[in-house]
N, C-alpha and C positions, 0 to 999 in steps of 0.2 A: 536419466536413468543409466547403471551401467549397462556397457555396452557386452552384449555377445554375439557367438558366433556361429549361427543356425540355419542351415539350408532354407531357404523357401520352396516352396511347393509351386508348380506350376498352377499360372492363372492363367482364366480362360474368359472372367466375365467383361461384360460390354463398360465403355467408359463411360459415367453419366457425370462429365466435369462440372458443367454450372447447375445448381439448383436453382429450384424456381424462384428465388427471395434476387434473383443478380437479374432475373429478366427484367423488374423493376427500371434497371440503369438501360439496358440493351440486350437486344437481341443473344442467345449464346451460340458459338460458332458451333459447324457440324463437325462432327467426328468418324472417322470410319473403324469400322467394328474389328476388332482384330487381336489376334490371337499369338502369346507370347509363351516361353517357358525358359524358366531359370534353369543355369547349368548346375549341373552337382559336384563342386570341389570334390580333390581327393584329399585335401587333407581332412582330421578329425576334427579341427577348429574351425576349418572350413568358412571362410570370408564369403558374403556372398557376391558372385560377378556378375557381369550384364551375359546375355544370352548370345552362346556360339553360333547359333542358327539364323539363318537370315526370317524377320520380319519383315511383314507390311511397316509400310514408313508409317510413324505414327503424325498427325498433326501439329506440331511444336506450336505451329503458327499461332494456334488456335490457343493453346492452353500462353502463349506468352501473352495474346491482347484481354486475355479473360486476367491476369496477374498483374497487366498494365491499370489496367481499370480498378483494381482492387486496391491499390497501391496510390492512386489519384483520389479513390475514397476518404483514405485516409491524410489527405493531403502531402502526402509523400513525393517528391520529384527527382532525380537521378544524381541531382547534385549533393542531395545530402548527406552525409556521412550516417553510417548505418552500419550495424552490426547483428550478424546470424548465428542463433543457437545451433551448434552442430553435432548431432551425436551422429552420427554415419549412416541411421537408417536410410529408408527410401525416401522419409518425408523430409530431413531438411538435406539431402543429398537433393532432391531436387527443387528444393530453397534456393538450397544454392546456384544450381542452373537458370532459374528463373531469375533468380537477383542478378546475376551477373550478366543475364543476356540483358535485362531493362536497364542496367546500369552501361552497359557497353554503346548499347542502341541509341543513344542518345550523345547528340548533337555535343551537348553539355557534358557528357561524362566518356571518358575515355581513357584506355590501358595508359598508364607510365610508359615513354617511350626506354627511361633508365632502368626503373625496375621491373617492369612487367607486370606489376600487379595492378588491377583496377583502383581505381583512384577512390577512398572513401567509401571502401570496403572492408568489414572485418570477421573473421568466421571466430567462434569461441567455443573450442570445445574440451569438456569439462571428464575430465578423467576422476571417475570416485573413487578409487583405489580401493573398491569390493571386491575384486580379484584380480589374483596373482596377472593376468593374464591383461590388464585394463590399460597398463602404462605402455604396452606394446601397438595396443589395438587403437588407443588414441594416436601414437605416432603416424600408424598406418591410414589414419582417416585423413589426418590431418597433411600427409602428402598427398592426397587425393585432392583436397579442398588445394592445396596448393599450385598443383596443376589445372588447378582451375583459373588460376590466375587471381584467389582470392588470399589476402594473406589471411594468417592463422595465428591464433594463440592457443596453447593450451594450460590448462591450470587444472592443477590439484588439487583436492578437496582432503584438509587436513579435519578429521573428528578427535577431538583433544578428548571433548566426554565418549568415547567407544565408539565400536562398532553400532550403528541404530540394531534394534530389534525384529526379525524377519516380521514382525505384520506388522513394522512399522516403517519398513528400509525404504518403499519408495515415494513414501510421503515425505522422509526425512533428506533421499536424495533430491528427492524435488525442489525443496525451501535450501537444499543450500549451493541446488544451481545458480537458481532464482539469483540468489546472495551472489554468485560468482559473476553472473552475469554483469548485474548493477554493478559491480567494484572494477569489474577490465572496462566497463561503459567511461565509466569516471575519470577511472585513469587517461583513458585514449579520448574523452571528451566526446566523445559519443551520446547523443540524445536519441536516437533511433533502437530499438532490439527488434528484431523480425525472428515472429517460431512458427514452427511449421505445424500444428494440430488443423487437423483437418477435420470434415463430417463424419467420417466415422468414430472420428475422438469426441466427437458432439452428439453421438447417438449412444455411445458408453455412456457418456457421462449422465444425458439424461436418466437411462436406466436406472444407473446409481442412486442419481437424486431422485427419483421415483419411489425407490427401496429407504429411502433416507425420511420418505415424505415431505420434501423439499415442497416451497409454493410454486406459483408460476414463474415468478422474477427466479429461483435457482434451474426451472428446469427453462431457463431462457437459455441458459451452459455458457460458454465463455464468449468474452465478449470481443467482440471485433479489433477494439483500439481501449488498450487502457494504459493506467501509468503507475511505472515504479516509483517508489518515493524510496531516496536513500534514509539509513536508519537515524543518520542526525541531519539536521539543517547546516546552513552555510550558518558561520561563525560568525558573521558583522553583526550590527548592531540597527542595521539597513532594513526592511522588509524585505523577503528573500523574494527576488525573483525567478525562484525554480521552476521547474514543471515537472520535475522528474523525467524520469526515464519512459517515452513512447515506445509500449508493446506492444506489436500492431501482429496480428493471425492473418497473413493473407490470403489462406492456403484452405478456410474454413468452408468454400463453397467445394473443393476439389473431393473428391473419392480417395479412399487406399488404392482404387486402382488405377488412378491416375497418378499416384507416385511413383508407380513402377514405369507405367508408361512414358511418364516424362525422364527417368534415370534411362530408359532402355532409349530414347529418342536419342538422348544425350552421350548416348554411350557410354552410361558411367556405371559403376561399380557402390554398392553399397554393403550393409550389415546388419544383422537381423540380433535381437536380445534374445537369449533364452530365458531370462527370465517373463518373456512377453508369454512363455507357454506354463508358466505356475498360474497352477490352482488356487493360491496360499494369496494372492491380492484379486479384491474387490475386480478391481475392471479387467482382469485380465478373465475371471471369471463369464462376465458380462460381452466381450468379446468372442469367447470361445463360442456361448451360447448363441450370438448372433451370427454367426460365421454358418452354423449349423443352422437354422433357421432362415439365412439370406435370401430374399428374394427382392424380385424390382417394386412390388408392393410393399412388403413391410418398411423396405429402406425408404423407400416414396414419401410414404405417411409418418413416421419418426420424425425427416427431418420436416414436413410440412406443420407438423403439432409445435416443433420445436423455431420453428421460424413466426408461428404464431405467438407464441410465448418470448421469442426476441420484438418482436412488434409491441406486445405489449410495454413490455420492458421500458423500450424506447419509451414510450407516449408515457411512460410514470417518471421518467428518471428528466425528461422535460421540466415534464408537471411541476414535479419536485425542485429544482431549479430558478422555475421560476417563483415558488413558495418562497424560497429561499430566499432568493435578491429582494421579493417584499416585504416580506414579515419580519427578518430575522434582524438581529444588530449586536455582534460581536464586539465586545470591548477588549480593552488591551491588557486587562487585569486576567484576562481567562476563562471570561464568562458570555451566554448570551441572556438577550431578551426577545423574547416573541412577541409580537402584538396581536395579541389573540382577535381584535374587533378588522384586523385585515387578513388574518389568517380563516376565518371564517369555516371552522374545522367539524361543525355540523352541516356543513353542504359538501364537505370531501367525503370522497369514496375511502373506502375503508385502507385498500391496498395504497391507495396513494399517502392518506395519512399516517398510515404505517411505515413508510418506506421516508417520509418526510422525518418524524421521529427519531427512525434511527439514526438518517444521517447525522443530525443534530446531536443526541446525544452519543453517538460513537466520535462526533468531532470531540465535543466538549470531556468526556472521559479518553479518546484514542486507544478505546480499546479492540481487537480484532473480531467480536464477534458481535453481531445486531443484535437485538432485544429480540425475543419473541416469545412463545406461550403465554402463560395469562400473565408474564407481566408485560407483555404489550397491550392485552386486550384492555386491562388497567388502566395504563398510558393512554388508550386512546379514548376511557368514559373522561379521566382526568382530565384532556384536553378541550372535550366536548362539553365541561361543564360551566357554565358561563354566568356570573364571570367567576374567576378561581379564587376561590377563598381558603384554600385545604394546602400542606405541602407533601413533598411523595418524594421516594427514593427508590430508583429503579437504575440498575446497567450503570453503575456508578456516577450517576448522579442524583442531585440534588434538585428538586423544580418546587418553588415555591410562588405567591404573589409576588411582582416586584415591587419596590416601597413607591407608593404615590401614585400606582395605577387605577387603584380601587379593583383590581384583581381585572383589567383589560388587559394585560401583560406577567408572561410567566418567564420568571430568572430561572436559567438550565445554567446550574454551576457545580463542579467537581465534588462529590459526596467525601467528606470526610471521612465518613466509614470506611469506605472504599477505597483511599486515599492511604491510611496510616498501616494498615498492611503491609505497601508497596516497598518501604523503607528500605527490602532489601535491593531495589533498582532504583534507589533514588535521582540518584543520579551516574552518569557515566565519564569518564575521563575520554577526552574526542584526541583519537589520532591525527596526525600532522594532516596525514591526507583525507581524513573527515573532514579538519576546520578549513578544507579548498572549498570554495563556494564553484558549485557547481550549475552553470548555468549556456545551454545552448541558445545561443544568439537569434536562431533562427527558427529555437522551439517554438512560442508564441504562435508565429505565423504558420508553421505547420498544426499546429491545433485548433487557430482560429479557422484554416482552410477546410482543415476535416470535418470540424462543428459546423461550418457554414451546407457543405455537404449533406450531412445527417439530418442537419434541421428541415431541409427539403422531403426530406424519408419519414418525418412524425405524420403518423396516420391522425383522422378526426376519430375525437370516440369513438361516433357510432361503429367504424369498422375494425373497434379493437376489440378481441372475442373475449376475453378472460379478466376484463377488471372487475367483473363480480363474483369470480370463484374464488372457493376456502379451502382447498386442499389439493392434494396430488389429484384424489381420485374424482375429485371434480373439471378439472382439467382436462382427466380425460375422457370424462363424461361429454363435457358441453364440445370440445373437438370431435367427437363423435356426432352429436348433434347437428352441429355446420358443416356434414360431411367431410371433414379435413380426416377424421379416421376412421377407416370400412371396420366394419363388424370382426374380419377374419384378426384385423390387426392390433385393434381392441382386447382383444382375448388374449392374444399372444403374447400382447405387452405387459399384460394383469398379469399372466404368469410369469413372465421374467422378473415381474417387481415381487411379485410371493417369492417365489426362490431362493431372489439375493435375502429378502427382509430377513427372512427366516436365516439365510447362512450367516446375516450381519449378528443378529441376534444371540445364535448357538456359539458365535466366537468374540460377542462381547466380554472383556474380563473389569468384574468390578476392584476398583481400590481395596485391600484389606481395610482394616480398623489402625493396625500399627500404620501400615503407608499413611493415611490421612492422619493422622496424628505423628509422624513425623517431618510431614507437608508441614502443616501446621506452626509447627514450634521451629523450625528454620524460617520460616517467613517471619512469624515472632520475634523473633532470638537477635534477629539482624540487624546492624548497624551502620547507619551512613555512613559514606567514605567521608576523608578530610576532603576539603578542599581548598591548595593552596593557595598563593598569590602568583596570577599569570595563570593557573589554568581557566580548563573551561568545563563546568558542568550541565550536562543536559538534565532537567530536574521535571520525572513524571512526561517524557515526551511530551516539552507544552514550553518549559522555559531553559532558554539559554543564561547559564549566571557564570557570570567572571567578575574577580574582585581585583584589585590590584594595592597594594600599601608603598607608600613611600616615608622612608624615615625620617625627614624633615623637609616643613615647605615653611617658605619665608609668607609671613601674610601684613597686610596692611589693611586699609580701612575699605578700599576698593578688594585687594580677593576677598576678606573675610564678608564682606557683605556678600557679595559672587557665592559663595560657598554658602552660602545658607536661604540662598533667592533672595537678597537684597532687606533681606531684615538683617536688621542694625543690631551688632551686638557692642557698638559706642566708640567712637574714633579717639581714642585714648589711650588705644590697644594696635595704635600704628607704628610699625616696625618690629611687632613679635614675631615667633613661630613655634612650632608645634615641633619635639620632640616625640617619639613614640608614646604612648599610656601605657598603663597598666592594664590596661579592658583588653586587648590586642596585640599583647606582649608579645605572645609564642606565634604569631604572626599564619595562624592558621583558622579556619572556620568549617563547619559542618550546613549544611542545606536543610532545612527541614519545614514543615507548612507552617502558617501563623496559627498559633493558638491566641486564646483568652489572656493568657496569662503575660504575653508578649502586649495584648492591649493594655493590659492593668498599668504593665512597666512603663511604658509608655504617657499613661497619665500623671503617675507620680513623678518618670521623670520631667514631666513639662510645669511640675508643682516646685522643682528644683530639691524633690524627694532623691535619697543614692548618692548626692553630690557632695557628701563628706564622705564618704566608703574611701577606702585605700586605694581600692583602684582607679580612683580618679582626681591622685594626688596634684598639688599644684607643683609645677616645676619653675625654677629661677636663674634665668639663662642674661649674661648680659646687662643684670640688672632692671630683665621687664620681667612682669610674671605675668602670664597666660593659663588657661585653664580650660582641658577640655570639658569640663563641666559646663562651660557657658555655652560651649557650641550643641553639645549632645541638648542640653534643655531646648535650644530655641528653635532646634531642627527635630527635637518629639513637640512642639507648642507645631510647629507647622504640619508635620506628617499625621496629627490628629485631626486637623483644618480637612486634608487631603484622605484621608481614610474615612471621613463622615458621609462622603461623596459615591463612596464602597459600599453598596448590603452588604449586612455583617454575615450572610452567607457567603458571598464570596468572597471576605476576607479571608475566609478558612482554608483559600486555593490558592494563598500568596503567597511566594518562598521569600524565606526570611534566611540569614544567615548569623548563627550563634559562636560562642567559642567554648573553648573545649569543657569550661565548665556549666555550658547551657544559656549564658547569660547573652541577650539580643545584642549583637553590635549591628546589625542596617537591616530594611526593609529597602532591595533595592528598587522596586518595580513603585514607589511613591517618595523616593531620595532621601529617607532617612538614614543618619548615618551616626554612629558614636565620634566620631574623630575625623578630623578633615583629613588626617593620611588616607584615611580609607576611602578610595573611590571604583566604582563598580556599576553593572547591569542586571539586570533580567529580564530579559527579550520573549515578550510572548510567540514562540515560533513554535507552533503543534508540525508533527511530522507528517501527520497528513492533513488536506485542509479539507474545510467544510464542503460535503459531496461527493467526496474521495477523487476527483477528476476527471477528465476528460477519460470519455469512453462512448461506445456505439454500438449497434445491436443491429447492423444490415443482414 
């Protein structure tokens, strides 16, 4: 968020650093009560600084082995390279302090004796150039963060499309932190980001989602350990071994007043937003409100509701998981299969096989939002009906019987509907430093270490409270029930959630009629980029295609066989070669799905229908004549062998590559090909995978 520069107010309330969800691990240390007040700059910009007045020494100790422990949850160790979001407030101001003391503390990690800075440390902070005033005030954090002995980068935030919209500017600063972060990650090879959101960002947020009518899996709020996925995959042709980028909160049991506490420990200096005091965003609303309202009961009970709803969380996202490893089976064409007589989806709970659902189909379509209202409730009679004999289009997909199951198996494959829209993102041209395959060496093991962790933390059913509720206000119903929320706090909460609904509501603005029908006909109207020889396109976040042409290859009886998988096009034809065609001239091609009509071609070419057409003249080189008519036929006489093996639904989610007058020159992801020049891929690599990742709900 941008940063500004706004006095704090003196705080006077008690530290309550671990919640009850860390007592779990161990005991939490004791803290002595004590009472702080921020000095008041004289300037008008007024930075805020640590307090001139002598305090009570606050416990460091206590809030470093409560950080240590949070930090080993997530399988994190001191050695690792690691990188901290930094915008100057109190909260990753004393990010900082923490990381650096558990990075120092240890045996294993220790200051540059050359440089001073701690070894496998990186602070990033993100200057949005929302005001005139922001390229100053980053500098100034960032010699702060420097003195800390952490090094620093800062980066720019360039908007080509404008300035965002005020009710929209800090959803929009947000996603292209996020963005900034992941990209300085990559560069510096960083697999670690550490941010600083604490409970009280987890008691906004639930409000929010309360006013949203969020279920229980959203008012679970964020999650402990999850992971960035960059926007393309790595470029080989390999199975990527990424993990993305580990976002790990470790700050999520800590209080706002234990960020001051630990900056004022530390003697450090921070910086407050003013825009944290507008009316004009949702949670800045919902903070104000709670601020006025705070007490050790309501904050008590907030985060006990919301610690039960991460419990739940946990025990579905298992659940789920493990649905997953047995039911499911991903092929390499972009499709799956469920085995519905193991998936067994009329003894699942509702929430579970809702949450199972989506994951599957937001893998198989990639798209960012879950299925829900009635066309979940749809998907899930769909699911239950046994066996499936029906087909259904839902969240861009496609679910039908798969062929030969007698409807014990349902194919989840890319909706074509849904699909032919997209044309104007069909695919993307990948920058130098996209096609770096980006992979931490010793992510695995820090993910396998945190899940091993977690798995210990999945509660049994019986004492998970919410897998049978349907709504916000059941939630807070049945948490009322199992005393997790008193009567006073109940009431209070119902009315912060009426407040915001209603203010979300009064400043909903719908789409004109012209705006959707401009939507519209740009999405329409749009056309695939080219795609040359030697690039790379990402097609529908799902397939990697690169083609490549060579002007002449010499062929014998050995490659030409080689080049067609060992069918014989007659050793007679030893020592010709292939000059360019005519099909492939302009030595360019377009991405697009397989239609109908690319099969039709395909039959007639393998009938050696096309093969007088001009463009696919014979040439006379040397005194041999070669012809890529014979190659093109006996490699469509095989690619039809190899597509029968395909439901003809999900052929329709195969990228095919045409030329510029539409006509198929290859299907690379089954190796049909017009011309032996032509050689290429299409690498099933979705941008996120199935489950969306490692993640935790401690």
């Amino acid at each position: 968020m941008a940063r500004g520069l706004l006095v704090s107010t003196q705080s006077n309330t008690t530290s309550r650093l671990i919640l009850a969800s860390i007592s779990r691990i161990s005991s939490p240390p004791r803290f002595t009560k004590i009472r702080f007040s921020l000095s008041v700059p004289s300037t008008n910009r007024s930075l805020c600084s640590r307090s001139n007045r002598q305090n009570e020494a606050v416990d460091m100790a206590g809030y470093r082995e409560a950080f240590a422990k949070r930090m080993a949850l997530a399988g994190l160790k001191p050695h690792h390279h690691i990188a901290l979001g930094v915008s100057g407030g109190p909260d990753s101001i004393a990010l900082c302090v923490l990381a650096a003391n558990w990075k120092t503390n240890s045996t294993n990690a220790a200051r540059h004796q050359d440089s001073g800075f701690i070894d496998g440390l990186l602070a990033i902070v993100v200057d949005h150039g929302l005001r005139a005033e922001s390229k100053e005030e980053a500098n100034i954090v960032s010699r702060r963060v420097l003195d800390m002995g952490i090094r620093c980068e800062i980066t720019c935030c360039e908007w080509l499309d404008g300035r965002p919209k005020k009710g929209h500017l800090q959803e929009a600063a947000r996603d292209r932190r996020y963005q900034i972060f992941q990209n300085v990650c990559i560069q510096h090879q960083i697999g670690v980001l550490l941010i600083a959101h604490h409970a009280d960002d987890q008691a906004e947020l639930f409000i929010l989602r309360l006013s949203r009518n969020s279920g229980v899996l959203g008012l679970a709020g964020m999650a402990f350990a999850s992971q960035l996925y960059p926007t393309y995959p790595d470029s080989t042709d390999e199975a990527s071994n990424s993990h993305g980028i580990l976002l790990v909160r470790p700050l999520l049991e800590f209080l706002k007043d234990d960020m001051y506490k630990i900056c004022q420990g530390d003697n450090q200096e921070w910086v407050e937003d003013p825009t944290n005091q507008s009316a004009l965003f949702a949670r800045n609303r919902i903070r104000i409100a709670l601020k006025k309202l705070s007490s050790y009961m309501l904050n008590s009970d907030i985060q006990a509701v919301i610690s039960a709803c991460r419990t739940t969380r946990l025990y579905v996202d298992q659940f789920c998981d493990n649905l997953i490893n047995q039911s499911v089976t991903i092929m390499a064409q972009g499709y799956a299969v469920i085995d519905l007589e193991i998936l067994s989806p009329s003894k699942i709970k509702d929430i579970c096989l809702s949450k199972f659902v989506a994951l599957v189909l937001q893998f198989i379509s990639q798209r960012h939002r879950p299925v829900r209202g009635s066309a979940l409730k749809s998907l899930l009679d769909y699911f239950r009906t046994f066996p499936c004999k029906t087909s259904f289009t839902a969240a861009g997909c496609y679910l039908c019987p798969a062929p030969g199951s007698k409807g014990t198996k349902v194919l989840v494959c890319c909706s074509v509907d849904f699909s032919l829209p997209s044309k104007v993102e069909l695919f993307h041209k990948l920058s130098d430093q996209a096609n770096k395959q980006f992979f931490l060496p010793e992510g695995a093991q820090i993910i396998a270490d945190g899940k091993s962790h977690v798995d210990h933390l999945v509660a049994d059913a019986s004492e998970v409270h919410f897998l049978d509720v349907t709504s916000s206000e059941s939630v807070l119903l049945e948490a009322k029930r199992h005393n997790i929320l008193s009567e006073s706090t109940y009431r209070t909460v119902l009315s912060l959630q009426r407040n915001e609904t209603n203010n979300f509501r009064s400043k909903t603005i719908e789409l004109s009629d012209t705006e959707l029908k401009n939507e519209v006909e740009s999405v329409g109207s749009s056309v695939s980029e080219a795609l040359k020889p030697g690039q790379i396109g990402y097609f529908m976040n799902r397939f990697l295609v690169k083609w490549e042409w060579t002007q002449k290859i010499a062929l014998d009886a050995h490659s030409i066989a080689e080049a067609t998988s060992d069918l014989n096009l007659g050793g007679e034809r030893k020592g010709c070669y292939w000059s360019s065609c005519l099909m492939c001239h302009n030595k360019v091609a377009e991405v697009c799905l397989m239609v109908d009509a690319h099969w039709m071609y395909l039959a007639e070419l393998s009938q050696g229908c096309h093969l007088e057409n001009s463009e696919m003249q014979m040439e006379q080189l040397n005194g041999k004549i070669t012809m890529c008519a014979d190659y093109a036929q006996i490699s469509a006489q095989r690619a039809l062998v190899l597509l029968k093996t395909i439901p003809v639904a999900a052929r329709r989610g195969l990228p095919v590559l045409v030329n510029s007058q539409g006509q198929l020159l290859c299907i690379l992801s089954i190796g049909f090909k017009h011309c032996p020049c032509l050689t290429g891929s299409a690498v099933f690599k979705p941008r996120v995978p199935l489950g969306g990742g490692h993640s935790s709900f401690i």
